[in-house]
N, C-alpha and C positions, 0 to 999 in steps of 0.2 A: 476419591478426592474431589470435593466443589470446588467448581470453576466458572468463573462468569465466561458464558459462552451465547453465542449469537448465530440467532437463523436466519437465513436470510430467503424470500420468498420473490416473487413475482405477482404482482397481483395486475388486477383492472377492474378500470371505479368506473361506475358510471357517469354519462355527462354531467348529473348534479355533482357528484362525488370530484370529479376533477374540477368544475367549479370549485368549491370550496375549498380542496390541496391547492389550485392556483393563488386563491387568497392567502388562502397559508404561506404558504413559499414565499408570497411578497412580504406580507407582515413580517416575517422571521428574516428576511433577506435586508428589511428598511430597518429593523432594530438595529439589527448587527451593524450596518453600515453607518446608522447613525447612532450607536454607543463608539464604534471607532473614530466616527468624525471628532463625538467631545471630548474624548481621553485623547485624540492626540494636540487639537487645539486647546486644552484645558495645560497641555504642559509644554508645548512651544508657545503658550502666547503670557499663559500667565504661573510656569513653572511648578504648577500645580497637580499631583497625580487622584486619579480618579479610581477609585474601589466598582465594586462589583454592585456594593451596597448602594454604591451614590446613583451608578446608571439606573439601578431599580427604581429607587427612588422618584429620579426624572422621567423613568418612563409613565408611573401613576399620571404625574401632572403631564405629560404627552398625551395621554391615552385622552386627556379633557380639554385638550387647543380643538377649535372647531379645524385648523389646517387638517389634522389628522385624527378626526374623530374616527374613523373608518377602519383603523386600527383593533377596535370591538367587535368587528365583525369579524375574526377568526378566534379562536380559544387563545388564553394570555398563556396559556404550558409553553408552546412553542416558543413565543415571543423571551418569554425567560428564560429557557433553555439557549436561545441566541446569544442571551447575556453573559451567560453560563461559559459557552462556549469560547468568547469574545478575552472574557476573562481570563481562563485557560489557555488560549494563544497569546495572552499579552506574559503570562508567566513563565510559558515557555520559551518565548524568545529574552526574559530577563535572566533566565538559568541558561540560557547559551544552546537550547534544542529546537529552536527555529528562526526565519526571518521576522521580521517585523509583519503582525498581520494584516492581510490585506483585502480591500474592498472586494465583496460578494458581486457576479456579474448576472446581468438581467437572464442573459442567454446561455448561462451555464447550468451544469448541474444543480438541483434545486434539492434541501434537504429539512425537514422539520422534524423536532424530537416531541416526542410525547411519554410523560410518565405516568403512576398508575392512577390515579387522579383523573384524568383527560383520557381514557379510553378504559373499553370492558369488553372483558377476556372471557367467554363462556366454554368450561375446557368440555362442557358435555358434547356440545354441537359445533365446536372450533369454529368459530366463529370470533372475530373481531372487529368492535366499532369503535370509531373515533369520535370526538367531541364535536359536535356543531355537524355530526350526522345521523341522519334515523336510520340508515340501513347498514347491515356490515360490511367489510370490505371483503370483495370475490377474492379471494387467494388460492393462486395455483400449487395444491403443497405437494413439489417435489417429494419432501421424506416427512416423514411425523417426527413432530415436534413429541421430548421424552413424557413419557405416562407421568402426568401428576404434577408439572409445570406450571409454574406461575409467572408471567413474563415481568419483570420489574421494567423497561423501558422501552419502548416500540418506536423505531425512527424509518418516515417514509421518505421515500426519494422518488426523484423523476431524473434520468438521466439526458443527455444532449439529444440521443437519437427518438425521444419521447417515452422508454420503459418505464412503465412505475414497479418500484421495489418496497418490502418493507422485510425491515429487521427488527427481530424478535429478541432482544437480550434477555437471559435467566440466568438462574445456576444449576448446574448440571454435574451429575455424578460422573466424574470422566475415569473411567478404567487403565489403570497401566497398563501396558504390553508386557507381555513376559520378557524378562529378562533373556539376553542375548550375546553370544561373545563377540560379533561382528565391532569390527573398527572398520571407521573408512573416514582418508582423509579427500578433500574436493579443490579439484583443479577447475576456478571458471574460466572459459576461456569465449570466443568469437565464434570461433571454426567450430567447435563441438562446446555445447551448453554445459556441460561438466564432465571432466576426466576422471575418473574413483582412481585409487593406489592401486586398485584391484586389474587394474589394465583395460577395465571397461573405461569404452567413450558414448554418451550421451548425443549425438547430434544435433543440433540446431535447425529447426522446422523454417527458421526464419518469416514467420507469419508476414512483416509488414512487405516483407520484399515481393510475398506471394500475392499480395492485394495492389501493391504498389501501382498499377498499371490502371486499373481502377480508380483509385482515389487518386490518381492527376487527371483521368477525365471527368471524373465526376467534380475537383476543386476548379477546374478550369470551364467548367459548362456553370457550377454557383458563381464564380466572378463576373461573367459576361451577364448576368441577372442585374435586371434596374433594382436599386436598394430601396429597400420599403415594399414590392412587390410580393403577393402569394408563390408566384412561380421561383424565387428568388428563395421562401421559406422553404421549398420543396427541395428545392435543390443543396438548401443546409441539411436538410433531414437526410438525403441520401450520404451527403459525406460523413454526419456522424454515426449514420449505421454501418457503411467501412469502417469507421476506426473504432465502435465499438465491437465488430465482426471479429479483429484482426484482437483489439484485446479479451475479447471472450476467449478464443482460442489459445490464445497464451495463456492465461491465467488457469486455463483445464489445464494446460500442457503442465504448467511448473506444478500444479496444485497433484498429479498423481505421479509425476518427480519426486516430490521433497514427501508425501506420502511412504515409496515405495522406499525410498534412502530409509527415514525412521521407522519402517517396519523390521528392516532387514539389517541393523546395527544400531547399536548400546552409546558408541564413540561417533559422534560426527565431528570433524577437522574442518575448519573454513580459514577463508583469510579475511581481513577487516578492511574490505574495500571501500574507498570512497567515492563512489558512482555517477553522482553528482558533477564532481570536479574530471570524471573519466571519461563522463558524458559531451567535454569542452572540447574532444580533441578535433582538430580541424577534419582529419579522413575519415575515423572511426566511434562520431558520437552517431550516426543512424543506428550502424551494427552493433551498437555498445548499450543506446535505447531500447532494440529490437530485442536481446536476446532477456533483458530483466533481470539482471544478477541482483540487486535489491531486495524484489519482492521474491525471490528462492530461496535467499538467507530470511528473512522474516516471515518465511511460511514454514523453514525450518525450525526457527527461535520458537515460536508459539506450539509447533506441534510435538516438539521436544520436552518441552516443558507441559503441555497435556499428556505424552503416553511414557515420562520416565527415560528419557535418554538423555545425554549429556552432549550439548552445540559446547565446542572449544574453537574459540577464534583466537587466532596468531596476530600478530604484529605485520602490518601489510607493508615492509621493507623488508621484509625477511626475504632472502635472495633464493626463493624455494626454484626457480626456472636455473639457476647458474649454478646451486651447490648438486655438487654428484651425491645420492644418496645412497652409496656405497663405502666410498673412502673420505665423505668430506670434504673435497678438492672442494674450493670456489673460484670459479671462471671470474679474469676483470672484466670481461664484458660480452655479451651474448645479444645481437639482434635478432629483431622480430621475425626475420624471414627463417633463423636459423631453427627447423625444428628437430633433428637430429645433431648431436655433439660427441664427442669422444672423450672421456677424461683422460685428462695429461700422466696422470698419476697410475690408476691401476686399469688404464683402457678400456674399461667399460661404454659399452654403446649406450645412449640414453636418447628414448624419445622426451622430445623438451615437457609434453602435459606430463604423464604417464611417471617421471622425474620430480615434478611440480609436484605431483598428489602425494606421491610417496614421503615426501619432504616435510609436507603438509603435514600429512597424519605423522609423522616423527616428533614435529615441531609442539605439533596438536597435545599430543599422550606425555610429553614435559613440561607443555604448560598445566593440563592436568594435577600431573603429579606433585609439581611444587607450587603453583597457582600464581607463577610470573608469566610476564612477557614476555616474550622470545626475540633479539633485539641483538643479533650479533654486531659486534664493532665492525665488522667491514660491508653491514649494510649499511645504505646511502638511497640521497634521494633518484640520483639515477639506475640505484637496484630499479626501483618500482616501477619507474618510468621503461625501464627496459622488456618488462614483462608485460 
């Protein structure tokens, strides 16, 4: 089965080289912020909505204002692909799948796309060069890219701690897994990163907790820096090499997680959390950041969908911590502290995950089966909040 699937690399340009991604980055960073500035003063001021087509449009006669003739000096791929982009964020927050888009930051991550037009792929010597350079880009290739590849979109990046990245999109022959009878449903939790039905607990590495000590002296030695200063820049670069440390290592961590789950079963069971909103809670939005329940459901979603298994997410009031999954019994009410319970009914001992998972994957293999959501009447908003 093709699938559009993406490489992602490491690479390092040299000084001329990163001149010229600097220019980039800027150009594609000033489009995007100035096609956001006229589409939204274009409809607060004179109720007027702006296409995709019209920004293009404005950018020609932009590209020839003397203010911003210097706009030419980077390739126009990028710059329209900003467009591109701009316009896909404004569609998705009109469909209800995002906020309102918002302005690109000097000092943040920096990202340009380029299609097949604007660079060339020479798959004899693997080698790739970009537009408005004679040399190709040094890339460190972790793994080979598949025999016979033709990249349709190549997007580089420069991250906060200074990495430069490039990703390679194609399509690629992705292999099913062989079919398997494993079911398992998944208890996320704080204390242990996922509980399976199976009785296994997953652990929580807790990465930021384990830097944490670090990155307040390294935030507290950047703040006492005079602003505008070199030593001031150095001291930004160490703290964002902490926080991309602490997220390198989590994202390995969950990435051979949600890996070994889809190797080893057909059924995966999740719940349909809102993370975001879980992330507000006054005591438990660090450990609730920390642990990435998010990106473990979206590394499941996509690799399920690459090797043939089947993600089933439940209805996230479902009182999976307070129903006994023995008799059925539902608890009115169950606190956080309480992780061992007794049912009233057929006394069964129940660890509160361990309950949860089992629940899970029950909830999971009915929603399968008749392809609803699982929605008991005597769940409520304080089920969820209880769990």
């Amino acid at each position: 089965m093709r699938q559009k699937r993406a490489y992602r690399y490491r690479y390092y340009p040299t000084p001329t080289q990163a001149a010229v991604l600097a220019r980039t980055f800027g150009c594609a960073r000033f489009v995007y912020n100035w096609g956001l500035r006229l589409r939204t003063d274009a409809y607060s001021q004179r109720h007027e909505r702006v296409s995709y087509a019209d920004t293009s449009a404005a950018l020609t006669v932009l590209k020839q204002q003397p203010e911003t003739v210097w706009l030419n000096e980077a390739s126009s791929v990028p710059t329209q692909q900003a467009l591109r982009h701009l316009d896909r964020a404004f569609r998705n927050f009109f469909e209800g799948r995002a906020t309102y888009p918002a302005f690109h930051k000097k000092h943040g991550s920096q990202a340009a796309e380029y299609t097949t037009s604007a660079f060339r792929w020479d798959a004899c010597t693997r080698t790739l060069t970009l537009a408005k350079m004679d040399t190709p880009l040094h890339i460190h290739w972790s793994r080979p890219l598949p025999d016979g590849a033709t990249p349709t979109t190549v997007t580089v990046s420069r991250d906060t701690a200074g990495r430069y990245f490039v990703s390679i999109l194609l399509e690629d022959d992705i292999t099913p897994l062989p079919a398997t009878t494993g079911q398992v449903g998944l208890d996320l939790g704080v204390h242990d990163v996922v509980v399976l039905s199976s009785g296994e607990k997953v652990g929580n590495p807790r990465f930021f907790t384990q830097d944490e000590k670090r990155l307040v002296k390294a935030q507290r030695r950047h703040a006492k820096k005079q602003r505008g200063s070199k030593n001031r820049e150095k001291a930004r670069l160490k703290v964002a090499r902490i926080h991309a440390r602490i997220a390198d290592r989590r994202c390995d961590f969950l990435h051979k997680l949600s890996t070994r789950i889809i190797r080893e079963n057909q059924t995966i069971c999740v719940e349909s959390l809102r993370v975001k909103q879980m992330a507000q809670h006054p005591t438990l939005a660090k450990a609730i950041s920390d642990v990435g329940w998010g990106e473990l459901v979206r590394q499941l979603a996509y690799k399920a969908a690459w090797y043939g298994r089947t993600l089933v997410r439940i209805d996230q009031w479902y009182p999976s911590s307070k129903q006994c999954s023995g008799c059925g019994h539902v608890l009115d009410s169950l606190t956080l502290d309480t992780r061992q319970w007794t049912c009233p009914d057929c006394r069964r001992v129940h660890d509160r995950d361990v309950n949860a998972a089992q629940n899970i994957l029950a909830a999971g293999l009915a929603v399968a089966a008749c392809g609803e959501s699982v929605r008991p009447a005597k769940a409520s908003a304080r089920v969820g909040a209880a769990r």
